[in-house]
N, C-alpha and C positions, 0 to 999 in steps of 0.2 A: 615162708613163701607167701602166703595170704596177708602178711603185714606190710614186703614188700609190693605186691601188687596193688592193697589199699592205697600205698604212700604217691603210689605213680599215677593211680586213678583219680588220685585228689590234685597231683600236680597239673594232670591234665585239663583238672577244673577249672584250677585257677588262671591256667593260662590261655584256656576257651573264655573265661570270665575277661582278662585282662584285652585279648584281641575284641571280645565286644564293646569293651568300655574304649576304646580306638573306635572302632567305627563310629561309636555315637559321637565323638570330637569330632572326628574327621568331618562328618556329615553337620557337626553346628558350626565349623570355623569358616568364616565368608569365604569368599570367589576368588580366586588370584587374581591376578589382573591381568592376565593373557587370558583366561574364561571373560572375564567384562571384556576384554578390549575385539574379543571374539563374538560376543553378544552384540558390541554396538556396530560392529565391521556388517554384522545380521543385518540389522536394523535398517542400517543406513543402505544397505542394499535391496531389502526388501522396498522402502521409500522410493528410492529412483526407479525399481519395478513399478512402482504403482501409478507416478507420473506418468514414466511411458507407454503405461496401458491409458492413462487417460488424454494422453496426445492423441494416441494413434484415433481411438475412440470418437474424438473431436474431429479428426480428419475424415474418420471413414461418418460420420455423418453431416461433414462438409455439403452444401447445397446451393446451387448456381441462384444468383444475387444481382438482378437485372438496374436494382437500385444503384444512381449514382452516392458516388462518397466525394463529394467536393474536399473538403479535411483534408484528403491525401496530396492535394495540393499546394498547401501550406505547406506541410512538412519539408514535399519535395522541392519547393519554391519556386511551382510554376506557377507564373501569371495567372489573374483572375480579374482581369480589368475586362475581357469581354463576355463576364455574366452579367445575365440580365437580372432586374431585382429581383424575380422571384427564386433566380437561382442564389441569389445569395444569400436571399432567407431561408432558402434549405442549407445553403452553408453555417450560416447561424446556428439553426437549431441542429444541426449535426456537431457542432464545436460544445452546444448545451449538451448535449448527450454523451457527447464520447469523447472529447477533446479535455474541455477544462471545465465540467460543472463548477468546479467552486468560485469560477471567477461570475458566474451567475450568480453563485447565490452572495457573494459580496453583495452584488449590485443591489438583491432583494433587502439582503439586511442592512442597508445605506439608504436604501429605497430611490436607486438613483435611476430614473427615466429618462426618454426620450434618445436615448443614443442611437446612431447610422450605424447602418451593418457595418460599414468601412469603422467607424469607429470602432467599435467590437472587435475586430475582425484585426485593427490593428495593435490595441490592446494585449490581444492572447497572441498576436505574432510575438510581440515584446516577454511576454511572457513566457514563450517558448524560446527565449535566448537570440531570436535570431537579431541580427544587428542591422542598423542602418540600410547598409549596402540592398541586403536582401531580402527587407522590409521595401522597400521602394521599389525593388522588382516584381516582387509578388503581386504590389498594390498598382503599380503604372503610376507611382509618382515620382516630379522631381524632387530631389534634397529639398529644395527650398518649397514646397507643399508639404513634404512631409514631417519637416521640422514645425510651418504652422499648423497642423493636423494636433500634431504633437503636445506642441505647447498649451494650445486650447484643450484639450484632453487633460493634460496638466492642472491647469487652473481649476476644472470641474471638479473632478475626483482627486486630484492632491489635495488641494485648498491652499493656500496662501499659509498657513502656519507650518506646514509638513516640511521639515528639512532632507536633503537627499536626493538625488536623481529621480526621475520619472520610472525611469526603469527598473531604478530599486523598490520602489516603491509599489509595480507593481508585480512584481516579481515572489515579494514579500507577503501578497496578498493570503497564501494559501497558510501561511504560519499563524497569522493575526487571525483567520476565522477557524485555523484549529485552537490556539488560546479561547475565542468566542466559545467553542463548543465545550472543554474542558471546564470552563467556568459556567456556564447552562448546566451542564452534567453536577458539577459540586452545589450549585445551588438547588437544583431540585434534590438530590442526596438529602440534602440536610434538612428541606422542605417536609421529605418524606422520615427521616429521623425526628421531626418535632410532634409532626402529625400523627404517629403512628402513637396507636394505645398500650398505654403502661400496664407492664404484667401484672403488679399490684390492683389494679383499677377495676 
């Protein structure tokens, strides 16, 4: 009797031993993929939780804004032929600000001067897609001023060698001064790679 209960006290052993070495598998073999696809369903819902807290967030400290926004008139395509100049160079530098900086800072890295607000103005219109039609609405011109406006605007900042439309070209602008920055970025990289002190040293 005591030999059989030893035999049965040891099988029990083994298979209290056997069920632990299972759990420890179980617990090292990775995630199924209804657990990950469970995890990222998480994820991606906590994310749009946290936008929406930071919308509402933006709204509720929303704050009344006496300031004109000329800009919004371009967009919408109403006329702007009866501001006066200083209201255009608030149009201006609201376009510098919130509209199209990079088409300013071309100009700086061109170091092109001297241009009319209307020049500018009609510029980042082109820039913004809008076409003939409702470029010359905006602006209170005829076709035929606004093609010469055009063409001279062409001439300065194209240049005579530039092949392609005006509009591609300026349209193009913000591609050509992100290449600018990418190569500024790799050359100081490398600047600071030569410069920098050798571990040996």
């Amino acid at each position: 009797m005591k030999n059989k209960m030893k035999a049965i006290s040891e099988r029990l052993k083994a298979v209290v031993q056997i069920l632990r070495e299972r759990g420890r598998l179980c617990n090292a073999l990775p995630k199924n993929e209804a657990h990950k696809e469970e995890e990222e369903t998480t994820r991606r819902k906590c994310s749009k939780q946290k936008c929406e807290q930071e919308i509402r967030l933006l709204i509720r400290q929303a704050e009344p804004n006496s300031e004109t926004r000329f800009y919004r008139k371009l967009l919408t395509n109403e006329p702007i032929g009866q501001l006066s100049n200083a209201e255009l160079l608030s149009l201006v530098k609201e376009c510098q600000q919130h509209l199209d900086p990079e088409f300013f800072l071309w100009l700086k890295l061109n170091r092109v001067e001297g241009l009319s607000a209307r020049s500018i103005i009609l510029c980042i219109l082109i820039r913004l897609h809008k076409n003939a039609d409702e470029i010359e609405q905006i602006l209170g011109m005829s076709h035929g001023t606004y093609r010469t406006y055009k063409s001279r605007l062409a001439r300065r900042l194209q240049g005579t060698g530039q092949t392609g439309t005006f509009e591609r070209f300026l349209q193009e602008l913000a591609n050509e001064y992100e290449a600018k920055g990418r190569e500024e970025t790799g050359r100081k990289a490398v600047y600071c790679s030569l410069s920098a002190p050798s571990v040996n040293d």
